[in-house]
N, C-alpha and C positions, 0 to 999 in steps of 0.2 A: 172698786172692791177687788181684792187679790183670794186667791185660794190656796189656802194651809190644809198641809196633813200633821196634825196633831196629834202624838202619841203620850199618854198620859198612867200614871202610875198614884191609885188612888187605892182609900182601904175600901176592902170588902166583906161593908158591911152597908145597910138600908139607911136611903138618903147620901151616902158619898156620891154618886153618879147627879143625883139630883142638885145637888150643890154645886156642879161643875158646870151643867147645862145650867142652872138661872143667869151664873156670875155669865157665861155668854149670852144669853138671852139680856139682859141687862147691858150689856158693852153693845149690843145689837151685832152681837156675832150671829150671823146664819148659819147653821146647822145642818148639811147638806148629805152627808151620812156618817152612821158610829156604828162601830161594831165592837164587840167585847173578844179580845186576843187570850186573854186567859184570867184564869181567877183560881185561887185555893184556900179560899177560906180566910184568907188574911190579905192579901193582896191581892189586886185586880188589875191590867193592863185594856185600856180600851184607844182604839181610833180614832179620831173625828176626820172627816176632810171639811172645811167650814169656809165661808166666804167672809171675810175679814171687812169691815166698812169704812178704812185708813189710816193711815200709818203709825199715826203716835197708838191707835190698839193695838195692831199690827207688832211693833214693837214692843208694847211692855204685856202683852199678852201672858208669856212666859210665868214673869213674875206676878202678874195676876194669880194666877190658877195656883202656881205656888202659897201663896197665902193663904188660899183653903188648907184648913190642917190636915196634915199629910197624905196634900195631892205633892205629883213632883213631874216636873215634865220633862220625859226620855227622849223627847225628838219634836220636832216644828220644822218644816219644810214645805217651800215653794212647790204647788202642783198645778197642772197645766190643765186640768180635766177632772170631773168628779161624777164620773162614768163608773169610776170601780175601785173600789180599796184596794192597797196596795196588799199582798199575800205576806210580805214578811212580818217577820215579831221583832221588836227589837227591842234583846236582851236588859237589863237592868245592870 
């Protein structure tokens, strides 16, 4: 299993968050922590750091999550530790 920092850009409204966590929950992506980077009413910016369970998910992870309608993924990145969310935001 490998660990991903996940940054994702979904709407914000009830049930988008929910949709993003099954399709991982489903892949048997682990969930190791999220945190919500921002939100206004229309858009939402959240974290994940996740423990991935091998490569072809690993890989098409991205475009997974894309397929949820108007999720879109701003960042996916190699992390060595999920000790602590990473502080930056990263802009759109």
């Amino acid at each position: 299993m490998s660990l991903r920092r996940v940054i994702v850009e979904l709407p914000d409204r009830p049930g988008s968050l929910g949709q993003v966590t099954t399709l991982l929950g489903r892949l048997g992506v682990d969930i190791r922590q999220m945190r919500v980077l921002s939100r206004d009413g229309a858009v939402a910016r959240d974290e994940f750091v996740v423990s991935v369970p091998g490569a072809v998910i690993d890989r098409s992870l991205p475009a997974l999550l894309e397929e949820i309608q108007g999720v879109r993924v701003l960042a996916i990145a190699p992390t060595d530790a999920d000790s602590g969310i990473a502080s930056a935001i990263v802009g759109a």
